[in-house]
DRENPA-3360 file (N, C-alpha, C; in nm, 2 decimals, always signed):
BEGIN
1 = XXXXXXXX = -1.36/-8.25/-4.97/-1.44/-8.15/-4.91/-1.39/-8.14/-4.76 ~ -1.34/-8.02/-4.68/-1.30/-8.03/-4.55/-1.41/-8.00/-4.51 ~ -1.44/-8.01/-4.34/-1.50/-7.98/-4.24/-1.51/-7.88/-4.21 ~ -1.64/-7.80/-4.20/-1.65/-7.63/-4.12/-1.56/-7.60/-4.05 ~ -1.52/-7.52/-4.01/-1.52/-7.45/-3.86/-1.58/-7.52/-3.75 ~ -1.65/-7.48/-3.76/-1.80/-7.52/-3.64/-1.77/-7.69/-3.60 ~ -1.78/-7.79/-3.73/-1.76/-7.94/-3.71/-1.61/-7.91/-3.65 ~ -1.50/-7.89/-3.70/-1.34/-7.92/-3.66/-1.35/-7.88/-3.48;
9 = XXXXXXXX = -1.41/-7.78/-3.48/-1.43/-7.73/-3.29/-1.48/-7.84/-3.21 ~ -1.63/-7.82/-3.31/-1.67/-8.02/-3.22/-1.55/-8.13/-3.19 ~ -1.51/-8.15/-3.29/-1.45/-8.29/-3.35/-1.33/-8.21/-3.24 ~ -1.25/-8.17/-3.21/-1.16/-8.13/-3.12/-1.18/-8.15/-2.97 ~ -1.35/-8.09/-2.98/-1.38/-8.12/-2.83/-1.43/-8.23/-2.79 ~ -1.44/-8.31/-2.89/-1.51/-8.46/-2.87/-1.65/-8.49/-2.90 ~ -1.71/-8.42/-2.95/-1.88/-8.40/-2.95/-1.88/-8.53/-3.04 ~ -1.96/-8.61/-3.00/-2.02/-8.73/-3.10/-2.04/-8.69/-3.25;
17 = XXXXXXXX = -2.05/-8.76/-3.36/-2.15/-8.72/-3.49/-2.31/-8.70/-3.45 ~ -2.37/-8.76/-3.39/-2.49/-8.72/-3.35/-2.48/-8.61/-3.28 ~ -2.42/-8.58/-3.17/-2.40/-8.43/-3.09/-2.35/-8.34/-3.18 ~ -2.29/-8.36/-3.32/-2.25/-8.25/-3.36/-2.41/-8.22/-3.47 ~ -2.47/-8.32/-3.54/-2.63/-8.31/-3.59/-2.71/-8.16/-3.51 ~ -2.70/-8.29/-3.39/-2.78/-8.23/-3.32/-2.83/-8.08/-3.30 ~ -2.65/-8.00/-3.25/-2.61/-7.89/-3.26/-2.65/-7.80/-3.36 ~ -2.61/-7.84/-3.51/-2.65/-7.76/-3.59/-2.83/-7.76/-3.63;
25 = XXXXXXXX = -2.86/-7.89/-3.61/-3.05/-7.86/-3.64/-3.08/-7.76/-3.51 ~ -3.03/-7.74/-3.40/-3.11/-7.65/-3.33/-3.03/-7.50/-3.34 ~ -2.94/-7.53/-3.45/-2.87/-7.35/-3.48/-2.80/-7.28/-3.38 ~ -2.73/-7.35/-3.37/-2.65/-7.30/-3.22/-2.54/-7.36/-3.17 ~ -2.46/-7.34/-3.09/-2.33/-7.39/-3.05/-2.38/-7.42/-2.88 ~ -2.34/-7.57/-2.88/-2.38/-7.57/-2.73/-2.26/-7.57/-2.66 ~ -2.29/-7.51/-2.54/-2.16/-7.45/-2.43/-2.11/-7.65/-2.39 ~ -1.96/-7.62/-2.37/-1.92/-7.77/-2.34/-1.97/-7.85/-2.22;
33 = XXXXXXXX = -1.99/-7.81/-2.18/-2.08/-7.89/-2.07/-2.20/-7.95/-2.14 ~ -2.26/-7.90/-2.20/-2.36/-7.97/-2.27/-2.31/-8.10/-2.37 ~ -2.15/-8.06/-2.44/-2.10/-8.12/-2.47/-2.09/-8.24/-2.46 ~ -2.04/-8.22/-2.34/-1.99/-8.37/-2.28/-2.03/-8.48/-2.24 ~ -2.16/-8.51/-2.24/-2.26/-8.56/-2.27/-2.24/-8.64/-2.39 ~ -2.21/-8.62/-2.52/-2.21/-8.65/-2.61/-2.03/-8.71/-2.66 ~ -1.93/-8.70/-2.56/-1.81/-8.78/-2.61/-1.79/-8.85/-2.58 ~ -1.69/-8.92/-2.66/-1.66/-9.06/-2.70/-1.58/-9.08/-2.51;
41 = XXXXXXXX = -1.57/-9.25/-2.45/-1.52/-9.28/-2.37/-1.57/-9.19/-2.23 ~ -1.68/-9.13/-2.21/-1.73/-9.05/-2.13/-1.79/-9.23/-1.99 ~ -1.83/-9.18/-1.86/-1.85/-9.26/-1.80/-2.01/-9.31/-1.84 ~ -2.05/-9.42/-1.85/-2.14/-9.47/-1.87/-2.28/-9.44/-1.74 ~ -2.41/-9.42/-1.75/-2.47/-9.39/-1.75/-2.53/-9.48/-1.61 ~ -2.53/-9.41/-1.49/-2.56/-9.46/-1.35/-2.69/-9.56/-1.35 ~ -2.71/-9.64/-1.25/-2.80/-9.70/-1.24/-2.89/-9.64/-1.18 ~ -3.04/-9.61/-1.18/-3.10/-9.48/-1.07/-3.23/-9.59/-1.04;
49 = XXXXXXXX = -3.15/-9.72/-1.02/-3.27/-9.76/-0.94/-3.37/-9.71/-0.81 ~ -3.34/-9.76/-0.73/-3.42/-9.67/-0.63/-3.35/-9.50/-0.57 ~ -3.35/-9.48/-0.66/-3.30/-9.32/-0.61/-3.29/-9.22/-0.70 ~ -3.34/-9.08/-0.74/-3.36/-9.01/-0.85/-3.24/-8.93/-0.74 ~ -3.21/-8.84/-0.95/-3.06/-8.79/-0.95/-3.06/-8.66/-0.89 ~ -3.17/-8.57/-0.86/-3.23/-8.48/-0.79/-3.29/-8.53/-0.65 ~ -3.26/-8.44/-0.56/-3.34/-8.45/-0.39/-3.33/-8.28/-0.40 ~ -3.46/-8.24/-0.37/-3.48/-8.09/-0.35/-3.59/-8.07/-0.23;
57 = XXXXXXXX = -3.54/-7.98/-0.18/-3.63/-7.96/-0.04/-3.59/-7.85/+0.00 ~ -3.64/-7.78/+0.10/-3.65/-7.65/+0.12/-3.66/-7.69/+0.28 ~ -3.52/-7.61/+0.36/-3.53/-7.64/+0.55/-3.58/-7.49/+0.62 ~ -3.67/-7.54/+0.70/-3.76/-7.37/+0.74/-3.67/-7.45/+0.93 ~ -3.63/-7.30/+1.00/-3.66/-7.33/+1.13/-3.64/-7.21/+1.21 ~ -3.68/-7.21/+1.30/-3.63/-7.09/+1.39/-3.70/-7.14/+1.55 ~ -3.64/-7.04/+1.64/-3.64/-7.07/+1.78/-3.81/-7.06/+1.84 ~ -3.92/-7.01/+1.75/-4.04/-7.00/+1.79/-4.10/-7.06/+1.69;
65 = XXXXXXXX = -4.08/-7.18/+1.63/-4.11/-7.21/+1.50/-4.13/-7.35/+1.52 ~ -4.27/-7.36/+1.51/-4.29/-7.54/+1.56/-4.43/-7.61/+1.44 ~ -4.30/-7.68/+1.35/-4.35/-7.78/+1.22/-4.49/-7.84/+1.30 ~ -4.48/-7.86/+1.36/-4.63/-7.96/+1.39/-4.74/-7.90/+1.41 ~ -4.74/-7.74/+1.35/-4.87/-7.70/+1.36/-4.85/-7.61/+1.19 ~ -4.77/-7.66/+1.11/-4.79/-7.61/+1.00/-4.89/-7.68/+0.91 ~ -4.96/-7.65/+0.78/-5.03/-7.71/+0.71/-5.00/-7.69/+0.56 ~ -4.99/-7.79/+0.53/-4.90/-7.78/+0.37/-5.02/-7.80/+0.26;
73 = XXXXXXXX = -4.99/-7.78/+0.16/-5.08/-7.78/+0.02/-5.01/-7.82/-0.12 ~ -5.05/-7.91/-0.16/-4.93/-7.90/-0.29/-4.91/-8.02/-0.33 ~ -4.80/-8.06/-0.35/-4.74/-8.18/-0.40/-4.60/-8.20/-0.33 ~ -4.63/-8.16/-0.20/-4.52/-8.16/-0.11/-4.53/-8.23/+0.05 ~ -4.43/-8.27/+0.11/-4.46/-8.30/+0.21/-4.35/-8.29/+0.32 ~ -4.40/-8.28/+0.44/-4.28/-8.20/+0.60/-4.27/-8.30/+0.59 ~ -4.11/-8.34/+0.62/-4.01/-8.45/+0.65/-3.91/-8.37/+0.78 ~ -3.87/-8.50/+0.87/-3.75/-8.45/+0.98/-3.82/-8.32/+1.03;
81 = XXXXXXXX = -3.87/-8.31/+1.09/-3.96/-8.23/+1.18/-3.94/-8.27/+1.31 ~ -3.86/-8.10/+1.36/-3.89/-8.15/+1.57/-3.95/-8.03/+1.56 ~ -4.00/-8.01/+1.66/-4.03/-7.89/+1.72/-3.97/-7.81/+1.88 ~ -3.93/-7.67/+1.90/-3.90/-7.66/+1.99/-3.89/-7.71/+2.15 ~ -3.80/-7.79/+2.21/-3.80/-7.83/+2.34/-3.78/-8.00/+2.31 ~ -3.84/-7.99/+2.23/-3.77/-8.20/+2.16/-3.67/-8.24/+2.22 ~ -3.64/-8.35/+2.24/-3.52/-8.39/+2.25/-3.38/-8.45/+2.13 ~ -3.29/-8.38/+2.13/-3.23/-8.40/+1.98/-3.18/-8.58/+1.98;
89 = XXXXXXXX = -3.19/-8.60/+1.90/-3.11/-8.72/+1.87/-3.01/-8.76/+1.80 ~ -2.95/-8.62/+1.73/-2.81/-8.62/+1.65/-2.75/-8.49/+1.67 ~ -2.62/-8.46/+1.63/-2.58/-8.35/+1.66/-2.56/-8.32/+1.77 ~ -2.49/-8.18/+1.79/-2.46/-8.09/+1.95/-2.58/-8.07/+2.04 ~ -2.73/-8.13/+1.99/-2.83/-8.14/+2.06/-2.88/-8.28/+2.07 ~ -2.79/-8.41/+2.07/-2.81/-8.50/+2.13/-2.82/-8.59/+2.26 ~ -2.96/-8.57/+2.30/-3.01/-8.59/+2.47/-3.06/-8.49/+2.51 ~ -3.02/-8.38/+2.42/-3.08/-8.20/+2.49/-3.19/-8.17/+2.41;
97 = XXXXXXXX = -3.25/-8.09/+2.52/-3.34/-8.04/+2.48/-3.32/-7.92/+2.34 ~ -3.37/-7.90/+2.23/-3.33/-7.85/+2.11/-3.41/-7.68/+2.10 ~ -3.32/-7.60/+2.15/-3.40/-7.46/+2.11/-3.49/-7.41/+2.01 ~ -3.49/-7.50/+1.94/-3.57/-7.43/+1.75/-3.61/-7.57/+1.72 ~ -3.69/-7.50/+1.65/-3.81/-7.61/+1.58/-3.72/-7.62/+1.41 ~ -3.75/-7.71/+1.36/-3.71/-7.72/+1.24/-3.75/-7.80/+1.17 ~ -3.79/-7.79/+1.01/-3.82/-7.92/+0.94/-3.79/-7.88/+0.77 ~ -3.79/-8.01/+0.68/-3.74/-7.97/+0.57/-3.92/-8.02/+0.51;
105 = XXXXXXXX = -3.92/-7.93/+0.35/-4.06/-7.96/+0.32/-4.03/-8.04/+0.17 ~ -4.01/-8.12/+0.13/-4.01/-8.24/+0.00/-4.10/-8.21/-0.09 ~ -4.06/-8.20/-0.21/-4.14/-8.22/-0.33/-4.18/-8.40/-0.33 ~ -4.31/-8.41/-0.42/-4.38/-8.54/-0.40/-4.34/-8.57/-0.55 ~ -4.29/-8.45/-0.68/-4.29/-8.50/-0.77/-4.18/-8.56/-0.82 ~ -4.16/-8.66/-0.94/-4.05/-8.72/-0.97/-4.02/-8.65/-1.07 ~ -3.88/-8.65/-1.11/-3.82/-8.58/-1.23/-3.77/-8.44/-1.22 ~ -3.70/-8.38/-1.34/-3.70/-8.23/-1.31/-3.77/-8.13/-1.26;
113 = XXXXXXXX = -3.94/-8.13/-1.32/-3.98/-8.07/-1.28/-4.00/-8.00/-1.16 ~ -3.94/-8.09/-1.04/-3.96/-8.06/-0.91/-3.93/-7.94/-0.84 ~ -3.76/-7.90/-0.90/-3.70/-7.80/-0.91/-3.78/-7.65/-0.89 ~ -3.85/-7.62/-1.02/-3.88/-7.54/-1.05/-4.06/-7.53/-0.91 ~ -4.13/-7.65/-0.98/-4.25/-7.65/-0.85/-4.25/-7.66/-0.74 ~ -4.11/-7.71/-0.70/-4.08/-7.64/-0.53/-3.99/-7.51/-0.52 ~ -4.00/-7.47/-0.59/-3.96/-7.33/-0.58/-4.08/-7.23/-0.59 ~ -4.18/-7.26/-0.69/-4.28/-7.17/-0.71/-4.38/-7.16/-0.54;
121 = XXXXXXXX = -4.39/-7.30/-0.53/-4.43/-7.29/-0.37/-4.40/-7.27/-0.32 ~ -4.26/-7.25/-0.27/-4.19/-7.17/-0.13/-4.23/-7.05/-0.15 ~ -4.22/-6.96/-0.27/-4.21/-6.83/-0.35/-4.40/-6.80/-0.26 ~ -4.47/-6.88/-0.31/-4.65/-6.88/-0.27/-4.65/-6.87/-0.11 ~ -4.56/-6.96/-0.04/-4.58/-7.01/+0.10/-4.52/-6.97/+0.24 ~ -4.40/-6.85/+0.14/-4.31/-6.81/+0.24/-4.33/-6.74/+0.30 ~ -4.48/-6.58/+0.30/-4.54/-6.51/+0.40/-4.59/-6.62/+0.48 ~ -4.69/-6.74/+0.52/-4.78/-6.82/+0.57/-4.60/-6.85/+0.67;
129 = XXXXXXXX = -4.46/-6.90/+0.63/-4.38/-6.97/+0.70/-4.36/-6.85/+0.81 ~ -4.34/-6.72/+0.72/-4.26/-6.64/+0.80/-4.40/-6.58/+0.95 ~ -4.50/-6.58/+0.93/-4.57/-6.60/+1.04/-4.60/-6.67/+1.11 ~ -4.55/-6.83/+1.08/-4.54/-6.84/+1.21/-4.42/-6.91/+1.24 ~ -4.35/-6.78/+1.25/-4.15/-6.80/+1.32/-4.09/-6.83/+1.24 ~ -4.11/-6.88/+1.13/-3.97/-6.97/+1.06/-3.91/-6.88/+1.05 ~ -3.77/-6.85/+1.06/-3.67/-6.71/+1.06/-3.56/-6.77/+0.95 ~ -3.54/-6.85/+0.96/-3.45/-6.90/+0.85/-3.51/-7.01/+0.73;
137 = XXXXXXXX = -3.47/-6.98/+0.60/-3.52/-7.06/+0.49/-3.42/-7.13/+0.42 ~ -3.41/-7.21/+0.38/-3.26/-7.27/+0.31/-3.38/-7.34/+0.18 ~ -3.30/-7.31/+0.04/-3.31/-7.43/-0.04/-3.25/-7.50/-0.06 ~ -3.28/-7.63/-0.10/-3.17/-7.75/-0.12/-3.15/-7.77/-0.24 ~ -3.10/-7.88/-0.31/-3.07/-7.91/-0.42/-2.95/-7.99/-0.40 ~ -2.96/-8.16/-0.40/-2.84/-8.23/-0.39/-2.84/-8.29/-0.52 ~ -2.73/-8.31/-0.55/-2.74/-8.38/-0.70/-2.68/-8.53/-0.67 ~ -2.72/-8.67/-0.74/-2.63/-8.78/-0.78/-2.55/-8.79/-0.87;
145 = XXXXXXXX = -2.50/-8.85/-0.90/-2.40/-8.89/-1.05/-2.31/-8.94/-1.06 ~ -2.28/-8.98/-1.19/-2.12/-9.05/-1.19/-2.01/-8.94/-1.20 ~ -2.05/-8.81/-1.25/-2.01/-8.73/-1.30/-2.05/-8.57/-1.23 ~ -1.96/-8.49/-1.21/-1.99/-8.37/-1.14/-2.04/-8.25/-1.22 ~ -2.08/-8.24/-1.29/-2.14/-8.15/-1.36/-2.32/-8.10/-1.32 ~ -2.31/-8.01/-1.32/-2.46/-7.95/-1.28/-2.51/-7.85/-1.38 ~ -2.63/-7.85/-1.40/-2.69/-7.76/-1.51/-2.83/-7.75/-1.49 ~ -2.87/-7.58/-1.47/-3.01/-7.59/-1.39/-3.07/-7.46/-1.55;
153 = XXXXXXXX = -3.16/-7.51/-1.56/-3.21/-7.45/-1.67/-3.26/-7.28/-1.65 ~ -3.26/-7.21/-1.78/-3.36/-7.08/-1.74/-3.45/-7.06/-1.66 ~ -3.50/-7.13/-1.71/-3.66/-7.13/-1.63/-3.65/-7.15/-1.44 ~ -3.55/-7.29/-1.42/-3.51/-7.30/-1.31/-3.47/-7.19/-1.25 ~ -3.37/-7.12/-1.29/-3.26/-7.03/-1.21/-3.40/-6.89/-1.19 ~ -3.45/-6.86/-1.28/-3.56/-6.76/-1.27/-3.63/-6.79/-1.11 ~ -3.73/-6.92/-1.12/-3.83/-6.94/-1.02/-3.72/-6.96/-0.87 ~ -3.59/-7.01/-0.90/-3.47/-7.00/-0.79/-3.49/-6.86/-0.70;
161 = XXXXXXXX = -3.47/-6.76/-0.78/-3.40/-6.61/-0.81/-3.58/-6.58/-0.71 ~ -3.69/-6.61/-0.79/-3.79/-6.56/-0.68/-3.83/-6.62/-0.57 ~ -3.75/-6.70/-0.51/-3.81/-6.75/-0.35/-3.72/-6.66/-0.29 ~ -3.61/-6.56/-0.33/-3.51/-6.47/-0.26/-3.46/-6.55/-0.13 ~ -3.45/-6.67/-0.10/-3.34/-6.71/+0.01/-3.27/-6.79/-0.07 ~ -3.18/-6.83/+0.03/-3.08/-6.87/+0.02/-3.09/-7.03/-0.03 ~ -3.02/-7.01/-0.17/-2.99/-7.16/-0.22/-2.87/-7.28/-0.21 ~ -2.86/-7.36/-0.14/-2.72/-7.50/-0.10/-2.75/-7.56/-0.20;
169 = XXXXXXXX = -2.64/-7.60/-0.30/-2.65/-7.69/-0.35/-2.52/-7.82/-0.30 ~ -2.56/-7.93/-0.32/-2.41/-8.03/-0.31/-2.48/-8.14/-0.41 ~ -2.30/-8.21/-0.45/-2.32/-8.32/-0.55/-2.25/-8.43/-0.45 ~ -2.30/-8.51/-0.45/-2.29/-8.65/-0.37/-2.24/-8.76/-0.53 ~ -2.14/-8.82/-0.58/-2.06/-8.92/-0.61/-2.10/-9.05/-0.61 ~ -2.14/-9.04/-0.75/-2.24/-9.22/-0.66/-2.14/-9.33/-0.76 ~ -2.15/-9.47/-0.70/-2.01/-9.55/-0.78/-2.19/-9.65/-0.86 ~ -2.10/-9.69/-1.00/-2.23/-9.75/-1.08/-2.28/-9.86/-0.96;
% end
């Protein structure tokens, strides 16, 4: 008895016997990145002791824009916060006085989910920022790994797509 089609593609691209199961109970061909995950001699699976594979946060600042009179709600919290006329302590504004206020706002939850629930709240919170001054919005999204692959789900890229600023992502290289 030969092999499908469908199995010979796996079995080419390396997909495990379980990754190839897998595939067909959910009726569908997964794109190779999904793949990869599942082949043989792939890098073994990081240690995430103190440190989750996701850091998401959202940087609000602008020149009339002072974090220390904002008020947050959620499951989030203002991190690295100066406010206008501070004195910098890193960067091109170290010893000077710092024209703009700036601060990043942290998800409190662990795991994926965070993604998407700090998104929906910037999306809730971003009239309340833009009142008072924040002129510039950045989202974040750093990734860890042994491995540089990134994969942000439907649902993610949707709730992304409605905060309408601007999304950074970077992958940071972690050794086991």
């Amino acid at each position: 008895m030969s092999a499908s089609p469908t199995n010979q593609m796996l079995q080419r691209m390396g997909a495990s016997r379980p990754a190839q199961s897998q595939i067909k109970r959910q009726g569908r061909l997964a794109p190779a990145a999904e793949l990869y995950v599942g082949r043989k001699n792939c890098a073994p699976k990081m240690n995430t002791g103190d440190y989750e594979r996701e850091d998401v946060y959202y940087s609000l600042w602008g020149e009339k824009f002072f974090p220390s009179r904002l008020r947050v709600d959620g499951k989030v919290q203002i991190t690295d916060a100066s406010d206008p006329g501070e004195t910098g302590t890193t960067g091109r504004y170290r010893g000077r006085s710092m024209p703009y206020g700036a601060c990043r706002v942290r998800c409190t939850i662990k795991g994926r989910r965070k993604i998407g629930y700090l998104a929906r709240h910037l999306t809730k919170r971003l009239p309340y920022y833009r009142a008072r001054h924040a002129s510039y919005v950045v989202y974040w999204i750093l990734w860890r790994g042994v491995q540089g692959n990134m994969e942000l789900s439907v649902n993610e890229v949707a709730r992304l797509a409605e905060t309408r600023v601007p999304l950074a992502m970077d992958y940071i290289q972690m050794d086991e």
